[in-house]
N, C-alpha and C positions, 0 to 999 in steps of 0.2 A: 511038946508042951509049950515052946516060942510060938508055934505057929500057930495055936488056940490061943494064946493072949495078944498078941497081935491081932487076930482079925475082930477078936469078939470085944479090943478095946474102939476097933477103929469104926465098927457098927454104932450108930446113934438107935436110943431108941424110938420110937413113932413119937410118941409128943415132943421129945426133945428135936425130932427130925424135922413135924412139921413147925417150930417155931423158926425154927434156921433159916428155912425155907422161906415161910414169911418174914424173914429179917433180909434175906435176899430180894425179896420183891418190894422189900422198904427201899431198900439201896437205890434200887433201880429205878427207882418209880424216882426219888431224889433227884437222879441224877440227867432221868428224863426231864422232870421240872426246872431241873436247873438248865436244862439247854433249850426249852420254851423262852425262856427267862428274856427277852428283848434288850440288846444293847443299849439301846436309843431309851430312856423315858419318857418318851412322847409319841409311840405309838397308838393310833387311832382310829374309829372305822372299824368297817368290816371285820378286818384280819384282827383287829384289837382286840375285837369283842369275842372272836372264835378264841384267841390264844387267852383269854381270860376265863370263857366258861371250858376250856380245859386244864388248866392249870386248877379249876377252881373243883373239879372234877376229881382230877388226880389228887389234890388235897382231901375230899371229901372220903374217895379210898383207903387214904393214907390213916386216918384218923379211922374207921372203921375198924382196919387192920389192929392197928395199933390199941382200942380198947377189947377186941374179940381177943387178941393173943394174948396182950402182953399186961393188959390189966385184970386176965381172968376170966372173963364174963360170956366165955366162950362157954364155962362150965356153971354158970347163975342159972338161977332162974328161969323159964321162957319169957316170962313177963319182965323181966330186966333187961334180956338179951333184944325184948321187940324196944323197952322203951331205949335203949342206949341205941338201936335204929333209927328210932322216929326221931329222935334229938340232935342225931349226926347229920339226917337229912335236910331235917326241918334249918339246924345251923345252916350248914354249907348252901342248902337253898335260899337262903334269906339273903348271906352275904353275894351270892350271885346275881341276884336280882337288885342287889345296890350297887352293884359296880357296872350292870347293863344299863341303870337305869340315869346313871350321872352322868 
């Protein structure tokens, strides 16, 4: 009887598993961003621009994630789930093209 509530407490169920998951790859993705992250504030040029439309990248995932999981909208609508796409990209692309462009 221990051995049936032990395993069947320590099993996640599928939605709850794949949030975790996704809360994992928030972490991660964090902690990649944070070590992009340039010591120096006055990196410029080339490499500035690569480490800026990646970080600006990994934000645009971030934020993706985080409205499909964790605000629902995994389960909306389709026509929610495209406009909460077109809006995360349409953002994330606008502010990328102001920071290449300054």
């Amino acid at each position: 009887m221990t051995a049936f509530l032990t395993t069947s407490a320590t099993r996640l169920r599928p939605g709850t598993r794949t949030v975790v998951i996704v809360w994992l790859v928030l972490m991660a993705i964090t902690v990649i961003w944070w070590l992009l992250t340039p010591e120096d504030q006055g990196s410029a040029g080339a490499s500035g621009k690569a480490l800026v439309t990646a970080i600006v990248l990994l934000g645009m995932i971030k934020c993706r994630l985080i409205i499909r999981y964790f605000m629902e909208v995994r389960h909306a609508p389709r026509a929610l789930r495209y406009a909460t796409d077109a809006w995360v990209v349409i953002l994330w692309l606008g502010l990328l093209a102001i920071n290449l462009y300054r």
